[in-house]
C-alpha positions in Angstrom: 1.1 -1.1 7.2 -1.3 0.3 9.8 1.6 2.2 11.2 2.4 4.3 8.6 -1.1 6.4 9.3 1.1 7.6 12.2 4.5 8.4 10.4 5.6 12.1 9.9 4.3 12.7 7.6 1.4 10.2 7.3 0.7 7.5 4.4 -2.7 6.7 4.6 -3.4 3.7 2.5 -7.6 3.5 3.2 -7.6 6.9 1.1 -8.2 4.9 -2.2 -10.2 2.3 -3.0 -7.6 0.2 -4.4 -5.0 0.4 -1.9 -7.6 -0.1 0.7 -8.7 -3.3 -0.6 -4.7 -4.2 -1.2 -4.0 -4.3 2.6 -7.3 -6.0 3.2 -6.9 -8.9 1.6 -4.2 -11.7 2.4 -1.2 -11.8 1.0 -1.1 -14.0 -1.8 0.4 -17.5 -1.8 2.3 -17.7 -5.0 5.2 -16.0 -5.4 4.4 -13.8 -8.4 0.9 -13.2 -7.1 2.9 -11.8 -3.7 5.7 -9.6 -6.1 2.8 -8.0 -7.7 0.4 -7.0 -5.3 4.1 -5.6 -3.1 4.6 -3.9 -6.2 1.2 -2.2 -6.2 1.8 -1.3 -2.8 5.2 0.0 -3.0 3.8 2.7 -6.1 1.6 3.6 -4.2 3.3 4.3 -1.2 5.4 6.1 -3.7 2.9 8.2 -4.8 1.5 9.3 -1.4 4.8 10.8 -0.7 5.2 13.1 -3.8 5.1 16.5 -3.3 2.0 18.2 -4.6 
């Protein structure tokens, strides 16, 4: 995840709150637990890369 600050063009997941507390936590342990907070991640990956 850190790696994508680098990319071209750069996701920065610290920008928000939520997303910054997303990749600091552990992943989950239970399956669903893991889908969901992926899922989370993935959308807002997602949205980072929208054009404005």
């Amino acid at each position: 995840m850190a790696g994508l600050a680098t990319a071209d063009p750069p996701l920065v997941l610290s920008s928000h709150p939520v997303s910054r507390r997303l990749i600091a936590e552990p992943s989950p342990q239970k399956t669903a637990d893991y889908k969901y907070r992926e899922d989370l991640i993935d959308a807002h990956m997602f949205s980072l890369a929208l054009p404005v």
